[in-house]
N, C-alpha and C positions, 0 to 999 in steps of 0.2 A: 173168778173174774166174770162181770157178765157183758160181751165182749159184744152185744145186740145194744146195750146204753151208751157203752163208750164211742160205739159208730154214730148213734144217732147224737150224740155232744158234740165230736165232730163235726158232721151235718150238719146241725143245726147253726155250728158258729161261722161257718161258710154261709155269707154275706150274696155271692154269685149265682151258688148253689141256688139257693132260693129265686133268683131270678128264672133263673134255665128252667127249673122247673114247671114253675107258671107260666114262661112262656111257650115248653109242651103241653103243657095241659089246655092251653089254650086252641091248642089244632083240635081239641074233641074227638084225641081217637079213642078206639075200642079199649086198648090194650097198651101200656106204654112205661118206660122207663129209661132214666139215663145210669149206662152201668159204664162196666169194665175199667180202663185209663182214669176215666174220671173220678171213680172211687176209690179205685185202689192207688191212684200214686196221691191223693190228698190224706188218704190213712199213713199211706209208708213216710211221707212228708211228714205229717206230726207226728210220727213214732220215732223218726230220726231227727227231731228235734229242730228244722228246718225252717229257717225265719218265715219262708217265703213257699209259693206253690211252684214247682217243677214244672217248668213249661208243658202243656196241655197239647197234642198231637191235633188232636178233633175232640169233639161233644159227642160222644158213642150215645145216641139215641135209640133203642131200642122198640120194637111196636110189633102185636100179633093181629094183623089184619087177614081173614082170609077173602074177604071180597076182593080186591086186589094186590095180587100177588108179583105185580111187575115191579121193574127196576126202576122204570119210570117215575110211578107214584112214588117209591123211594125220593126220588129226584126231587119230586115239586114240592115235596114235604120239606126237604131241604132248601132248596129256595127260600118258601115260604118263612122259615127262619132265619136265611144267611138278610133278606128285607127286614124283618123285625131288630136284629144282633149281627151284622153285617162283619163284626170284627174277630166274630166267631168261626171255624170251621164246624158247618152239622156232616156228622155222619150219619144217615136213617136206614138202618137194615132193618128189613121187615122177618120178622123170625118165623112167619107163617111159609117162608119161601126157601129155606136158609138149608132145609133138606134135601132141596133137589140139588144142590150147590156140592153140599156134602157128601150126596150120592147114600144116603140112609134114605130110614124111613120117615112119616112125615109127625114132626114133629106138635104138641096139641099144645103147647101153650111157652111164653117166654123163661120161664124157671124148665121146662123142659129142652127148649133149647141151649138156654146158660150153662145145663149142667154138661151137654160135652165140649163145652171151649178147653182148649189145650189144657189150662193152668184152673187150680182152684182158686186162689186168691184173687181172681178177674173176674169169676162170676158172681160180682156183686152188685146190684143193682140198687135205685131207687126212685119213687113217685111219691106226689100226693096223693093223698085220700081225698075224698070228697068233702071232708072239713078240715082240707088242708096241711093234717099231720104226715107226718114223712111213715113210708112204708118202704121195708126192706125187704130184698129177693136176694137170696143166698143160698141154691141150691147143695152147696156145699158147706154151708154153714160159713161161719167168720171165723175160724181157730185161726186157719192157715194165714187169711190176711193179716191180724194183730198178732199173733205169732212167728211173722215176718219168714214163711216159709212160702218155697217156691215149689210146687207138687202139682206133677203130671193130675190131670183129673181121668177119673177108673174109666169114664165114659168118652173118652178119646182114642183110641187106638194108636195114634201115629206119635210117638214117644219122640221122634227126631223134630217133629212140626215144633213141638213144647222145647224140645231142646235148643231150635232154630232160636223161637223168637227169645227166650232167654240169652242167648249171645247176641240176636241182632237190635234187640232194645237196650239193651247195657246196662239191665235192670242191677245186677250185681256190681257193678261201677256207680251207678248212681243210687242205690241203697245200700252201700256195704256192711251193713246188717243183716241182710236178706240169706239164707240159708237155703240149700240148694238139696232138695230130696227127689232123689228117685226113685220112686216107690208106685 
């Protein structure tokens, strides 16, 4: 299976998708992606054969800025979009700041930060290229997402955090597919 095509088939036939995108790429940051929720519940949606998309929490906007590291700039960056797409919720964490939050060390780039979110199948990102083709960030690779597995990631420590949000998203209620490793 080559599990990097079937994501960007996906992708690509996400009509939305393509908007959001352009319209981050439009702020001119350094560094940037829409991951997590967004990715992974439109894969679990067509792997579970699902007419329609799963209601969307927020736009997990991703960004590695270290010139400004406040919450703030988070903030206006947000704005900034909720004016353009007002019907949207943006999320804008800035990944360059995400370590001192964490209480680690500081993190050097967004696939470095992606790769200790709880869950492997969430660290999956995506942006345009600068001619516009779709690039993917999958520090964990994509088995576990189209694989419809749920797996602590090695670079997390707190096993109960990953166990939290797996009952408090209802991910296994609402993909009952989804297979549950603790490993």
């Amino acid at each position: 299976m080559n599990y990097l095509s079937d994501l960007l088939e996906i992708l690509s036939a996400e009509k939305r998708l393509r908007r959001d995108l352009e319209l981050v790429q439009a702020l001119n940051l350094p560094d940037w992606c829409i991951a997590a929720g967004y990715v992974r519940n439109l894969v679990w949606d067509r792997l579970h054969g699902f007419a329609g998309r799963t209601p969307l929490e927020d736009v997990d906007v991703l960004i590695y800025d270290r010139s400004d590291v406040t919450e703030d700039a988070e903030k206006k960056l947000e704005e900034r979009l909720r004016r353009i797409s007002p019907q949207d919720k943006w999320s804008v964490k800035n990944q360059a700041r995400m370590h001192i939050r964490n209480n680690e060390s500081e993190y050097v780039s967004i696939e470095d930060a992606m790769k200790r979110w709880p869950e492997t199948a969430t660290a999956v990102g995506v942006r345009l290229d600068p001619e516009g083709g779709l690039r993917i960030i999958a520090p964990h690779g994509l088995e576990d997402l189209f694989e419809l597995k749920l797996r602590p990631s090695s670079f997390c420590p707190d096993k109960e955090m990953f166990l939290g949000r797996v009952r408090n998203k209802r991910w296994l209620t609402t993909w009952p597919r989804l297979t549950l490793v603790d490993s």
